[in-house]
PQR file with spaces between the fields and no chain letter, atoms N, CA, C, O and H, PARSE charges and radii, in Angstrom:
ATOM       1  N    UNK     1       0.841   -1.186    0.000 -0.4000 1.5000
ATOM       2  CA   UNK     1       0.000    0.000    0.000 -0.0000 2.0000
ATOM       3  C    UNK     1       0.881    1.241    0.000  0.5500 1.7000
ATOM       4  O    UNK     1       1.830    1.450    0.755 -0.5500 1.4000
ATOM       5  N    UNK     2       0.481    1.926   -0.834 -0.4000 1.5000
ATOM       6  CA   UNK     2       1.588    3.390   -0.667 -0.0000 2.0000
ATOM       7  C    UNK     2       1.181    3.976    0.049  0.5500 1.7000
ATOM       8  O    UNK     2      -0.021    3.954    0.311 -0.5500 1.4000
ATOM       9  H    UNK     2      -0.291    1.756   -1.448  0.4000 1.0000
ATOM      10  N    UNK     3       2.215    4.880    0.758 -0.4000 1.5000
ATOM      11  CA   UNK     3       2.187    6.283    1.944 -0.0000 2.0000
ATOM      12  C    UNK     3       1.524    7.483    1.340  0.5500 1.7000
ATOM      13  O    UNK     3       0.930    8.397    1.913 -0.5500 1.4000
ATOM      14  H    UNK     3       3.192    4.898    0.545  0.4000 1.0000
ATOM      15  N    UNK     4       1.821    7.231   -0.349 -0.4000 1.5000
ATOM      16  CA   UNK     4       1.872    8.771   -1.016 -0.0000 2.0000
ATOM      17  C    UNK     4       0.611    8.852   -1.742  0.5500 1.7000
ATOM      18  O    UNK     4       0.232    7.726   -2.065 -0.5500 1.4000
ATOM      19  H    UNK     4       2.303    6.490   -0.815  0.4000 1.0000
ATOM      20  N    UNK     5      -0.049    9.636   -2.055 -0.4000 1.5000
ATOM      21  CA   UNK     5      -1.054    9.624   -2.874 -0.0000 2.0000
ATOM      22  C    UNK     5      -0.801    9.462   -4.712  0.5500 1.7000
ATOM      23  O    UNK     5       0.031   10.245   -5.171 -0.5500 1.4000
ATOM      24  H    UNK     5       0.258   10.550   -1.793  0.4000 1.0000
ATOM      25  N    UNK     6      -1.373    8.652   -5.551 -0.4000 1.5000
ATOM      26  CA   UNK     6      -0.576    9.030   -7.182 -0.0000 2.0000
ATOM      27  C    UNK     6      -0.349   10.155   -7.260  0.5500 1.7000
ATOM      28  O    UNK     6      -0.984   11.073   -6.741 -0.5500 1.4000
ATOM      29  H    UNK     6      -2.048    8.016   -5.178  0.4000 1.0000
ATOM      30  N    UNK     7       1.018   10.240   -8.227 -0.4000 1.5000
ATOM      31  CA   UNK     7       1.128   11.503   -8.850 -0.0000 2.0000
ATOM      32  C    UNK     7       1.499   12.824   -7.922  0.5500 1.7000
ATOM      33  O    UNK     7       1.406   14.029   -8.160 -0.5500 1.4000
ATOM      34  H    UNK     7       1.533    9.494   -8.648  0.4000 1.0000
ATOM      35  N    UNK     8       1.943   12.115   -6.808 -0.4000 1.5000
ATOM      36  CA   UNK     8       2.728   13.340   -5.653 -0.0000 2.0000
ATOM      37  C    UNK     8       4.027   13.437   -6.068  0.5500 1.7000
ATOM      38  O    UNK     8       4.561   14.425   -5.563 -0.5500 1.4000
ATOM      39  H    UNK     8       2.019   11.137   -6.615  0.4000 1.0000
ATOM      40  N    UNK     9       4.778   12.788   -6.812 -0.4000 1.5000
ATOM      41  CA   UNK     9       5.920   13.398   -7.279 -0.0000 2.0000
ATOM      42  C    UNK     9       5.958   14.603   -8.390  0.5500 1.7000
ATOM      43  O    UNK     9       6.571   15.670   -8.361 -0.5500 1.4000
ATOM      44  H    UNK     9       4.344   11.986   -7.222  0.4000 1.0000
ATOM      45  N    UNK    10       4.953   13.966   -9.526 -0.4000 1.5000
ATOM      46  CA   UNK    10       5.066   15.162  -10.488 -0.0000 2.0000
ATOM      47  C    UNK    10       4.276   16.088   -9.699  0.5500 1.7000
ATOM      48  O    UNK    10       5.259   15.739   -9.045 -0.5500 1.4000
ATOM      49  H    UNK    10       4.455   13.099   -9.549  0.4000 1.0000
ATOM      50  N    UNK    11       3.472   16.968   -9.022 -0.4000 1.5000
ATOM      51  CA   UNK    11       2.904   17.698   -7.996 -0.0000 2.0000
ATOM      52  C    UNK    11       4.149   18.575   -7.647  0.5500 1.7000
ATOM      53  O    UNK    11       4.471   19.701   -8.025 -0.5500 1.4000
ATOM      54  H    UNK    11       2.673   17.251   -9.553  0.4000 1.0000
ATOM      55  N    UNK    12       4.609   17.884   -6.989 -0.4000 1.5000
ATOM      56  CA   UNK    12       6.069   18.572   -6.342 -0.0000 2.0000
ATOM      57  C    UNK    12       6.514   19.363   -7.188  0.5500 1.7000
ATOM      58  O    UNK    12       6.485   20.587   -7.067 -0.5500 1.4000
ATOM      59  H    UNK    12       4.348   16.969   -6.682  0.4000 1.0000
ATOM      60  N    UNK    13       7.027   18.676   -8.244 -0.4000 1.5000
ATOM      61  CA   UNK    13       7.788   19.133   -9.107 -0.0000 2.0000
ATOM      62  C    UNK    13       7.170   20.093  -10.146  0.5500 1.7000
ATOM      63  O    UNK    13       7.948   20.318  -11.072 -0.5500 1.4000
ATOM      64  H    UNK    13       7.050   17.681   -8.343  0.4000 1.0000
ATOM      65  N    UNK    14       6.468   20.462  -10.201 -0.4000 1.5000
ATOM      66  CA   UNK    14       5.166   20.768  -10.800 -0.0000 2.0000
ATOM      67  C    UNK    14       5.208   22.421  -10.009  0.5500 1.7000
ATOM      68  O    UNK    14       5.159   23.451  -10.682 -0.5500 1.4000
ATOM      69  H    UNK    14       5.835   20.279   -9.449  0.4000 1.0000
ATOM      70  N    UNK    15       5.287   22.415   -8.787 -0.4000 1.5000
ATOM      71  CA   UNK    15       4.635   23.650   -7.730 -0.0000 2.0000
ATOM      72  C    UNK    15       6.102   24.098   -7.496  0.5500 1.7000
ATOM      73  O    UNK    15       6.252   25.273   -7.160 -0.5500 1.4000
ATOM      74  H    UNK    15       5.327   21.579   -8.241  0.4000 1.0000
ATOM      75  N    UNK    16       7.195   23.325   -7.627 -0.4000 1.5000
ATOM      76  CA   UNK    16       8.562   23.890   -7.161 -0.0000 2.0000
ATOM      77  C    UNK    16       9.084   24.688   -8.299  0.5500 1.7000
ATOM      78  O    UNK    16       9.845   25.636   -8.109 -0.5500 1.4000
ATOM      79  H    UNK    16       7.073   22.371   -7.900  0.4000 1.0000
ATOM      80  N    UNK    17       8.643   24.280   -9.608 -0.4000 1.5000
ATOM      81  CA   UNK    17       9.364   24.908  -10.845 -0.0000 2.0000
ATOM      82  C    UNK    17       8.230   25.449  -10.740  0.5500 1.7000
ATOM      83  O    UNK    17       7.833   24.351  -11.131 -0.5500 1.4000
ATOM      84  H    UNK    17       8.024   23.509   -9.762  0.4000 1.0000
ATOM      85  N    UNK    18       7.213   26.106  -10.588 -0.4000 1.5000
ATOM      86  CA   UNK    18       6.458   27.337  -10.351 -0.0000 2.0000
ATOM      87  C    UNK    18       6.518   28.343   -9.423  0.5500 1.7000
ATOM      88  O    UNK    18       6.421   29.563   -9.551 -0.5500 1.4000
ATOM      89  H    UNK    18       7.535   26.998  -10.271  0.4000 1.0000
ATOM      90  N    UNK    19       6.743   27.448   -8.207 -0.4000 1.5000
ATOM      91  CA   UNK    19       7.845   28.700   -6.929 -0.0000 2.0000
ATOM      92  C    UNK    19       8.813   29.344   -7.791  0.5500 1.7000
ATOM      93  O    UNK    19       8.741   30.512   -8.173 -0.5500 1.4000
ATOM      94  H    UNK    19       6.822   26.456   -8.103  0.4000 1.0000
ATOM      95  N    UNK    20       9.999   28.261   -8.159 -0.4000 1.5000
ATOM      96  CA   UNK    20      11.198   28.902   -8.691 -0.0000 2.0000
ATOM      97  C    UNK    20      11.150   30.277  -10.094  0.5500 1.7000
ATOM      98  O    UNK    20      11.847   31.283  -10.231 -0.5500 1.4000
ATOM      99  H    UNK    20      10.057   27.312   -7.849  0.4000 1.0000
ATOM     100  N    UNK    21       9.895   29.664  -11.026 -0.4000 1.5000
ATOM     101  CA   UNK    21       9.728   31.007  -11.897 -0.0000 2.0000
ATOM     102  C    UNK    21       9.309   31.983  -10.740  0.5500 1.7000
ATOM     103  O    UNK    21      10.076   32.884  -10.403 -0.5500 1.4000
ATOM     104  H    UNK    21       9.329   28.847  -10.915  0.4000 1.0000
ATOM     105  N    UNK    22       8.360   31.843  -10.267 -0.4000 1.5000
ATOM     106  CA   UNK    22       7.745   33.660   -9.356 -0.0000 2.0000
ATOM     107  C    UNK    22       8.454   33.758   -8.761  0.5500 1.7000
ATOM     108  O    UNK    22       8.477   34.934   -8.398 -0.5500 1.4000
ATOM     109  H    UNK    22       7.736   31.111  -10.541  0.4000 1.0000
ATOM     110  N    UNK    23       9.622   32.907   -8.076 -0.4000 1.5000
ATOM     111  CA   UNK    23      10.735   34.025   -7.166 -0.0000 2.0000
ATOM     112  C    UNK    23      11.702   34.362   -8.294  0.5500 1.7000
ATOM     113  O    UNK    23      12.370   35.330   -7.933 -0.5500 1.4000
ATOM     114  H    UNK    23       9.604   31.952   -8.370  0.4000 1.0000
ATOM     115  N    UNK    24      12.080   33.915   -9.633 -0.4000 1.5000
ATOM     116  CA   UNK    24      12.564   35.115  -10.543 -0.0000 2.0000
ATOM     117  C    UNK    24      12.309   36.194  -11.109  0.5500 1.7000
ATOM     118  O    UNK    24      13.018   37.123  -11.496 -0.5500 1.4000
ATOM     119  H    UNK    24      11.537   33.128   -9.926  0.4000 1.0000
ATOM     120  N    UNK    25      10.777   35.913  -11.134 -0.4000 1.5000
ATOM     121  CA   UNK    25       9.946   37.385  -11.282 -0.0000 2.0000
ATOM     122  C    UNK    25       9.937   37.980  -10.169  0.5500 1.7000
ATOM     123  O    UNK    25      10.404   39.108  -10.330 -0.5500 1.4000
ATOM     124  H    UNK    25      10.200   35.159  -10.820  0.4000 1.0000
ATOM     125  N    UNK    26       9.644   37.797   -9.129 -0.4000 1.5000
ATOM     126  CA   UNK    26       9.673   38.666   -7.985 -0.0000 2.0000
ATOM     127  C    UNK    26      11.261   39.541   -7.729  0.5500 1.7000
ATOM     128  O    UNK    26      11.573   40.691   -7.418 -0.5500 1.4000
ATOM     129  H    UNK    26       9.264   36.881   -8.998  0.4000 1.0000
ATOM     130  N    UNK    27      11.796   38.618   -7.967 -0.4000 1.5000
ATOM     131  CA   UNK    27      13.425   38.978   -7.866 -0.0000 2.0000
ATOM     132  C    UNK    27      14.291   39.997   -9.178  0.5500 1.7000
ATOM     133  O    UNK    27      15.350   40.622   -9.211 -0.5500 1.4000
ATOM     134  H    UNK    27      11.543   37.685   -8.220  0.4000 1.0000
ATOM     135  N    UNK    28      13.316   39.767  -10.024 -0.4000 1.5000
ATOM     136  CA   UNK    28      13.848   40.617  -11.532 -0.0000 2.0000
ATOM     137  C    UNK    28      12.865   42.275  -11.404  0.5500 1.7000
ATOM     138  O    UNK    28      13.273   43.399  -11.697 -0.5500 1.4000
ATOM     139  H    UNK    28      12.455   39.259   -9.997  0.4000 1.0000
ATOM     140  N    UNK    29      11.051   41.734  -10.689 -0.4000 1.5000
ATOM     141  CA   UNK    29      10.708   42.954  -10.748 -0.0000 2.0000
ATOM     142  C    UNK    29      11.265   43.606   -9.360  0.5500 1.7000
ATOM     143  O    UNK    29      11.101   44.823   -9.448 -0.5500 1.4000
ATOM     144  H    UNK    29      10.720   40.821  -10.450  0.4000 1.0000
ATOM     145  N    UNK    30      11.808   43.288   -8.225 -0.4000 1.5000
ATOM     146  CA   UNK    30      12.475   44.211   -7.409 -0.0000 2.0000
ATOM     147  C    UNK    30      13.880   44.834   -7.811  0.5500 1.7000
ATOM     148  O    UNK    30      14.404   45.695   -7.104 -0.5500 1.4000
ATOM     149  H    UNK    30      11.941   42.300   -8.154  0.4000 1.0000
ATOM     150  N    UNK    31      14.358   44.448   -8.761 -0.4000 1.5000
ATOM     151  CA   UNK    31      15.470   45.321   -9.083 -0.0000 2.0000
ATOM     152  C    UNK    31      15.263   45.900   -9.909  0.5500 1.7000
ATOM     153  O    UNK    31      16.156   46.721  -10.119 -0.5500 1.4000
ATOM     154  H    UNK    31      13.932   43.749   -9.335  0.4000 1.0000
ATOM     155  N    UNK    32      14.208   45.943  -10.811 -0.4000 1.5000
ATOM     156  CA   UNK    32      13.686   47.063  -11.531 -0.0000 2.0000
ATOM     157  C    UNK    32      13.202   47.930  -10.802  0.5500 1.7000
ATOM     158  O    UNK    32      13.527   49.064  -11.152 -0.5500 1.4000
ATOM     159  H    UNK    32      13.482   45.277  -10.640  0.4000 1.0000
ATOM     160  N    UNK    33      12.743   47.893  -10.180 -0.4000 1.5000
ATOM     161  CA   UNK    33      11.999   48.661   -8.928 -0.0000 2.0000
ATOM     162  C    UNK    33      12.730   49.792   -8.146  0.5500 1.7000
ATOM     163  O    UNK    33      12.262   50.838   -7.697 -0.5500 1.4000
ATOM     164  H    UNK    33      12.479   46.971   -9.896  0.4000 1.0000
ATOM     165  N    UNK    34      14.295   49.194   -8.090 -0.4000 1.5000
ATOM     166  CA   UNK    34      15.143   50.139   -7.160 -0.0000 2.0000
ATOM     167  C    UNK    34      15.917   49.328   -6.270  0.5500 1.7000
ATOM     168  O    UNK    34      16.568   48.401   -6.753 -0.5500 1.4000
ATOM     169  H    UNK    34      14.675   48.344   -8.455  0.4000 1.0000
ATOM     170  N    UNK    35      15.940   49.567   -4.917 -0.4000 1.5000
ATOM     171  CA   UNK    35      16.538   48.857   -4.095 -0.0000 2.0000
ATOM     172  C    UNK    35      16.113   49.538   -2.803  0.5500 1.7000
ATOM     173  O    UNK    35      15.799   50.723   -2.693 -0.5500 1.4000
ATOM     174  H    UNK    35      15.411   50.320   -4.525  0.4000 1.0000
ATOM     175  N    UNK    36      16.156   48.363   -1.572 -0.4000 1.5000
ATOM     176  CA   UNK    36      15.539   48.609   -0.680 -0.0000 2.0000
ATOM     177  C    UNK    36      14.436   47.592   -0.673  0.5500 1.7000
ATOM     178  O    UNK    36      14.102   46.913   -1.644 -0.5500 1.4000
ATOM     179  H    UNK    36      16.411   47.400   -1.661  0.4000 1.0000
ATOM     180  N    UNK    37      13.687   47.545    1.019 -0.4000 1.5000
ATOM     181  CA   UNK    37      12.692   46.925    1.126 -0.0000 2.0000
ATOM     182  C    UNK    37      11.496   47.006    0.383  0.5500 1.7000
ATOM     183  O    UNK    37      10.738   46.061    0.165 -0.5500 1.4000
ATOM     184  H    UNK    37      13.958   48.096    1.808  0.4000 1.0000
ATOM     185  N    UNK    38      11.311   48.540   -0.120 -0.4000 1.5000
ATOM     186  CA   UNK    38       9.853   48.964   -0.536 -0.0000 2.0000
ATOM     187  C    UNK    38      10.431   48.369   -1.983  0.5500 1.7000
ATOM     188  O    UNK    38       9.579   48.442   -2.868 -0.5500 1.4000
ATOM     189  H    UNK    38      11.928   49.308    0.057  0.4000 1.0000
ATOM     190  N    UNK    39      10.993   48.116   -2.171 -0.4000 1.5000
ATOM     191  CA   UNK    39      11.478   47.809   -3.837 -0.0000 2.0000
ATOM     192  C    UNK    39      11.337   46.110   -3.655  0.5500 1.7000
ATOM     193  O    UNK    39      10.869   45.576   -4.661 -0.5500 1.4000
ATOM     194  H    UNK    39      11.685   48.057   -1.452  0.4000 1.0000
ATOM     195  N    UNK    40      11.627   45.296   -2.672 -0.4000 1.5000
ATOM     196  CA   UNK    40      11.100   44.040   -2.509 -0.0000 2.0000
ATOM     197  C    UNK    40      10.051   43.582   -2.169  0.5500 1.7000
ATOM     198  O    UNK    40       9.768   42.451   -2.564 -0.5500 1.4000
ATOM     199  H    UNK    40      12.007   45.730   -1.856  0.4000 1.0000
ATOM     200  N    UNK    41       9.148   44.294   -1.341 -0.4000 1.5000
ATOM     201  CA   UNK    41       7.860   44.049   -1.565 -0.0000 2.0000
ATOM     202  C    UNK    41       7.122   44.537   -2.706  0.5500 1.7000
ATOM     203  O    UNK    41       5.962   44.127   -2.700 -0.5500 1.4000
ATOM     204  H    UNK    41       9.377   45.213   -1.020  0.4000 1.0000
ATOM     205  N    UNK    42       7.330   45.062   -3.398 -0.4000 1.5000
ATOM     206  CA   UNK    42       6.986   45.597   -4.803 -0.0000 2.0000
ATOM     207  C    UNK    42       7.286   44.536   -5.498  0.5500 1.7000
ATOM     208  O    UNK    42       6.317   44.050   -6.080 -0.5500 1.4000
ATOM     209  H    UNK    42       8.272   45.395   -3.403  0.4000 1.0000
ATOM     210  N    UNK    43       8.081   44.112   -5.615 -0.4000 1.5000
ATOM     211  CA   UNK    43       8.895   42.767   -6.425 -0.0000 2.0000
ATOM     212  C    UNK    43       7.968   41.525   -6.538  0.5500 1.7000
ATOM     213  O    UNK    43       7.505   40.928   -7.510 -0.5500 1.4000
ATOM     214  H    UNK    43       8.868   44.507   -5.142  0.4000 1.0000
ATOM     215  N    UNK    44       7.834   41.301   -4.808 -0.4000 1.5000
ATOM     216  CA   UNK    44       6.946   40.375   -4.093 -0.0000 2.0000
ATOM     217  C    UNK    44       5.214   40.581   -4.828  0.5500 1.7000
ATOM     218  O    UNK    44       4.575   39.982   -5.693 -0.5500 1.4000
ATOM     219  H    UNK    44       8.210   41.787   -4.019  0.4000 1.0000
ATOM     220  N    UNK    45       5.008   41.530   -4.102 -0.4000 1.5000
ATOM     221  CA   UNK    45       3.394   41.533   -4.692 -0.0000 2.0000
ATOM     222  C    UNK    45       3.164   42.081   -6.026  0.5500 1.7000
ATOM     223  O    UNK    45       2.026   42.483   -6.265 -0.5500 1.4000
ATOM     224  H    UNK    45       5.527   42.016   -3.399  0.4000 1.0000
ATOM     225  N    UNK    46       4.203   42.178   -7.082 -0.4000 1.5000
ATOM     226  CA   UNK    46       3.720   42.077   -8.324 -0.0000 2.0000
ATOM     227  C    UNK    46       3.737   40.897   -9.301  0.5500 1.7000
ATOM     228  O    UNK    46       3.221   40.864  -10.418 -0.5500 1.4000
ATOM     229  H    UNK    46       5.128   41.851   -6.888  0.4000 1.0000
ATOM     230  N    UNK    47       4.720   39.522   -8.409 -0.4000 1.5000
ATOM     231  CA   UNK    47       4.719   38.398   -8.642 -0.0000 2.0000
ATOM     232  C    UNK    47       3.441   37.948   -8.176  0.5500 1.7000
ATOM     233  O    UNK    47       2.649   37.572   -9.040 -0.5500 1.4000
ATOM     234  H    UNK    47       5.139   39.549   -7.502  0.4000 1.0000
ATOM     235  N    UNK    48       3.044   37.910   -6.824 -0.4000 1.5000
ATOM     236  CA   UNK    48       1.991   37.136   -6.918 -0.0000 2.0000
ATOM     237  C    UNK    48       0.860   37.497   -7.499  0.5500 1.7000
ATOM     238  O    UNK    48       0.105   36.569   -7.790 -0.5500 1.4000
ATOM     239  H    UNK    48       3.687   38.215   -6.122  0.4000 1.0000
ATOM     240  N    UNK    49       0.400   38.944   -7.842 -0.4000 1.5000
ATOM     241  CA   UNK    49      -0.661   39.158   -8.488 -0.0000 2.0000
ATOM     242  C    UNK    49      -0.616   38.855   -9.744  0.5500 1.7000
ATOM     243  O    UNK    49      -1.617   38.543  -10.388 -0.5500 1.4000
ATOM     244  H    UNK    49       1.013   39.698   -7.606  0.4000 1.0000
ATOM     245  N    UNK    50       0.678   38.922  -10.265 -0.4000 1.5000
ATOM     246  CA   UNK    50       0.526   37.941  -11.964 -0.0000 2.0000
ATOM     247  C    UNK    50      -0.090   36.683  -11.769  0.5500 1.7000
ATOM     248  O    UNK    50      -1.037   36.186  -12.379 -0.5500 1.4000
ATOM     249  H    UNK    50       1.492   39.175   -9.742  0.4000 1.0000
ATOM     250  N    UNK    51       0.697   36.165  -10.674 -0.4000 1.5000
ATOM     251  CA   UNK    51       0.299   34.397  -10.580 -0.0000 2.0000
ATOM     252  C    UNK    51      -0.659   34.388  -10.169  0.5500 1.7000
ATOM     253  O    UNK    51      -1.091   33.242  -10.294 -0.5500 1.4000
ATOM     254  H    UNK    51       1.467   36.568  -10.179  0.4000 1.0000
ATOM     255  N    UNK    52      -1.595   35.211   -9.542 -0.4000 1.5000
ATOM     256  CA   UNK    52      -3.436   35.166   -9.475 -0.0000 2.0000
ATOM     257  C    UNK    52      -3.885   35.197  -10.308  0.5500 1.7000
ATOM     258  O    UNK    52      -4.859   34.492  -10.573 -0.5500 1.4000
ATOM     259  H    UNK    52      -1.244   36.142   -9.440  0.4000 1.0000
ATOM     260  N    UNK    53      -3.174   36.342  -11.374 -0.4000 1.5000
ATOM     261  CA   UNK    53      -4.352   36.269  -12.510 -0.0000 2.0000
ATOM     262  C    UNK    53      -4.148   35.043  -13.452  0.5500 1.7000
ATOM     263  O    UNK    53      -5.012   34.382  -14.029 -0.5500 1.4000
ATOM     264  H    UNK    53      -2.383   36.915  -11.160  0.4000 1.0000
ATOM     265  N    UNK    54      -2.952   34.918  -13.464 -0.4000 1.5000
ATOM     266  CA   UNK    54      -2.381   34.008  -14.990 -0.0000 2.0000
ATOM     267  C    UNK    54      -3.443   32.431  -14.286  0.5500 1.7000
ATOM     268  O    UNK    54      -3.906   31.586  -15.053 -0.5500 1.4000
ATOM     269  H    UNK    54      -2.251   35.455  -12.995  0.4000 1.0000
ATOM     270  N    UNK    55      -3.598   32.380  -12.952 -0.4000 1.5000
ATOM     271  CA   UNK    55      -4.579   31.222  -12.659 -0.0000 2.0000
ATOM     272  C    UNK    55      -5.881   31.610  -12.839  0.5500 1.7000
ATOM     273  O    UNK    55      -6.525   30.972  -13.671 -0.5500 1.4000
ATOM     274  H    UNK    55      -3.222   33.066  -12.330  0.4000 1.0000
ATOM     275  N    UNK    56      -6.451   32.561  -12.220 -0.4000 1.5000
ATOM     276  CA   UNK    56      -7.530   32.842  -13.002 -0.0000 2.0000
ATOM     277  C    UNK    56      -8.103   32.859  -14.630  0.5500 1.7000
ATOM     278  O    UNK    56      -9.141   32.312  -15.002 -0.5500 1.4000
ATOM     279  H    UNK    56      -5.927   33.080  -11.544  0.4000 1.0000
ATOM     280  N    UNK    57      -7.131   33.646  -15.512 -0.4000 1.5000
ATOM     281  CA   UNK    57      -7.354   33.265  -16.678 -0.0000 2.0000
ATOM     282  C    UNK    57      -6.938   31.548  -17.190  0.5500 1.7000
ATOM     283  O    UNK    57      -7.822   31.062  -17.896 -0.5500 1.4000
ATOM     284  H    UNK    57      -6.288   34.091  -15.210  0.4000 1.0000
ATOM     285  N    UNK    58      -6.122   30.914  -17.007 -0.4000 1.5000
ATOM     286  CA   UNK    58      -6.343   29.730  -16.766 -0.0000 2.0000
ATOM     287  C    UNK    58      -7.305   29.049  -16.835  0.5500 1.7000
ATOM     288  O    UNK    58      -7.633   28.192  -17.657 -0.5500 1.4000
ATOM     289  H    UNK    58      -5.404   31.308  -16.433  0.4000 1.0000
ATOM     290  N    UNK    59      -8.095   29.680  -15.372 -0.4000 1.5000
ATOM     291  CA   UNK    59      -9.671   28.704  -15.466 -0.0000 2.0000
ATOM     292  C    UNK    59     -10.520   29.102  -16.225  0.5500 1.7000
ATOM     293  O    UNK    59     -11.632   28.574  -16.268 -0.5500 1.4000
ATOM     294  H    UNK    59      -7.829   30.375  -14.704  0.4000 1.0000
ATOM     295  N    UNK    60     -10.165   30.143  -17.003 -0.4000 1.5000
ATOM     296  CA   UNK    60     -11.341   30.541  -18.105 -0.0000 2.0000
ATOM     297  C    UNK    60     -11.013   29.827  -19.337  0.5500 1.7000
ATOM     298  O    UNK    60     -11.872   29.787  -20.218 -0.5500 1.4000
ATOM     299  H    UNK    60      -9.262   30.571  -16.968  0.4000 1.0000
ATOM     300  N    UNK    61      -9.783   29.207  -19.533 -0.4000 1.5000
ATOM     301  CA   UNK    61      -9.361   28.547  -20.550 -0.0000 2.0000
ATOM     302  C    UNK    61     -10.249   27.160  -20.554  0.5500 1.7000
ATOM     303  O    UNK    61     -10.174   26.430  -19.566 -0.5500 1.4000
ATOM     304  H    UNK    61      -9.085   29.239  -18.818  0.4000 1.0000
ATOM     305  N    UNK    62     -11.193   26.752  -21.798 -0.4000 1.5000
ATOM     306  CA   UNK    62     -11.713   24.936  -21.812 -0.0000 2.0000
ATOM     307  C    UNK    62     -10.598   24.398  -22.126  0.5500 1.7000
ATOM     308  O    UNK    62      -9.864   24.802  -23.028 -0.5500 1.4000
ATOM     309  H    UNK    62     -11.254   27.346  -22.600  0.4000 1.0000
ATOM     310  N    UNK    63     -10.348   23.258  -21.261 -0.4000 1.5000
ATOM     311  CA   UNK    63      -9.767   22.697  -21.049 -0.0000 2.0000
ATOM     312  C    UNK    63      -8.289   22.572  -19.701  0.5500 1.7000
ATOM     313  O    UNK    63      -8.121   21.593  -18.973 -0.5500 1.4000
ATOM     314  H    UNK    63     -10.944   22.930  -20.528  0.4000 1.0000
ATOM     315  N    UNK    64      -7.757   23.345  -19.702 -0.4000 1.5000
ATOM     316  CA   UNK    64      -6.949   23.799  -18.542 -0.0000 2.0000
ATOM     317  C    UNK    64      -7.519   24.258  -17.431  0.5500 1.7000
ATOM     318  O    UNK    64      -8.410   25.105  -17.488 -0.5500 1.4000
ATOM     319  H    UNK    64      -7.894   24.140  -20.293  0.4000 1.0000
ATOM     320  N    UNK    65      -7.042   23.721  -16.211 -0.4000 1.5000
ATOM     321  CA   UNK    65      -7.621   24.257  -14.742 -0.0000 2.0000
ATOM     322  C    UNK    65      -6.201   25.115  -13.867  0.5500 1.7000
ATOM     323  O    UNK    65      -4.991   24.971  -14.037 -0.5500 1.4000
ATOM     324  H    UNK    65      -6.317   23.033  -16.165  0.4000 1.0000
ATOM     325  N    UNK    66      -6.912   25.953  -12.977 -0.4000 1.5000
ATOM     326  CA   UNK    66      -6.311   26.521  -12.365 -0.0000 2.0000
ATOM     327  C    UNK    66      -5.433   26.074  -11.249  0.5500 1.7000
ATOM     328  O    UNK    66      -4.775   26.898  -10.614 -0.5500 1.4000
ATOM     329  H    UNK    66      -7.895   26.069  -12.839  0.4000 1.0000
């Protein structure tokens, strides 16, 4: 009997190479931004609001889910 549920590896791997893009966007738009904290949270919350929407439009896509 497995521990893991199917398909928890590609999952992982799946959500980690999606961490790893938005912390390059987060990290590319804070140095556009300037430098400093207010320039990393800027960085920060303009990554994740892409990655809200780009899931939202997503679920408007037939066929692809969010």
């Amino acid at each position: 009997r497995d521990l893991l549920p199917p398909g928890w590896l590609s999952s992982l791997v799946n959500n980690a190479g999606h961490a790893a893009i938005y912390g390059v966007l987060a990290l590319l738009a804070a140095r556009a931004a300037g430098s400093g904290p207010r320039a990393q949270w800027a960085g920060f919350a303009l990554a994740v609001l892409y990655g809200a929407t780009d899931e939202w439009h997503q679920s408007q896509v037939p066929g692809r889910t969010a």
